[in-house]
N, C-alpha and C positions, 0 to 999 in steps of 0.2 A: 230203427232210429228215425227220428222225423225229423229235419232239417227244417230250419227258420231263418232265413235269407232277411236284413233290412226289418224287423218286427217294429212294427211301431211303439212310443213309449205306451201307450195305453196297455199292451199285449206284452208289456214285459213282467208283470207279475206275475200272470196266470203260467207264462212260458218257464217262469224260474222257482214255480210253486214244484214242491216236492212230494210225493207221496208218504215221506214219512211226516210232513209237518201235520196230515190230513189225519194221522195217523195220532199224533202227539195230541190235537185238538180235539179227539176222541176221548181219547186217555187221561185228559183234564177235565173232559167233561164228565165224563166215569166219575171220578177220583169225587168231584166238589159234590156229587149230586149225595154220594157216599158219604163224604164229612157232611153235608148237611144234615141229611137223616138222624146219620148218629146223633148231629148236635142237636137235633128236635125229638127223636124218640129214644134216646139214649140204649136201654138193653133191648130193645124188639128191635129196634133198625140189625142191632149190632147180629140178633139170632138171625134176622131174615137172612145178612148176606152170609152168615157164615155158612148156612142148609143152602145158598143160590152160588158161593165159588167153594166150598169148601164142603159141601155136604155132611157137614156135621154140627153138632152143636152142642156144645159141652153140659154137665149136667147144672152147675153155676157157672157165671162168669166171676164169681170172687174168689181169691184164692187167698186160704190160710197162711198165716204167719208161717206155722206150722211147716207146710207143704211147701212153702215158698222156698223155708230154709235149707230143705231137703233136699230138694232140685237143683238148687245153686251149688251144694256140695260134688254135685254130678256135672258139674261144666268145669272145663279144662281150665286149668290156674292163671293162663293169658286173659281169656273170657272172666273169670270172675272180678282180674285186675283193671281190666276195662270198664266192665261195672260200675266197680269202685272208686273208679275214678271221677 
């Protein structure tokens, strides 16, 4: 632990700065760079990150009515009420 006796006002940001805010400032800049893309390349941004955190990449990103319906029938009755709501 590093003790700070008397810090001047100048040295009180940096003394009260966190590692996790350094951390959070990260993770928003992640986050915007990511909604950017998508909103400028729409389906290629969206392939790139899914093969760069997610190493895959689906064979469309559109999903049938069809398919839709199906899958919904497979979530638990809270989960679907949710939805619906």
């Amino acid at each position: 632990m590093i003790r700070v006796e008397f810090p001047s006002r100048k040295a009180w940001v940096e003394l009260a700065r966190r590692p996790f805010q350094e951390a959070q400032d990260e993770f928003r800049d992640t986050v915007s760079t990511i909604i950017e893309a998508v909103r400028l390349e729409g389906d290629r941004a969206l392939t790139r990150f899914a093969e760069r955190f997610d190493r895959f990449v689906p064979p469309a990103w559109r999903v049938t009515t069809a398919d839709r319906d199906a899958r919904a029938k497979l979530a638990p009755v809270d989960v679907r009420a949710a939805i619906d709501q």
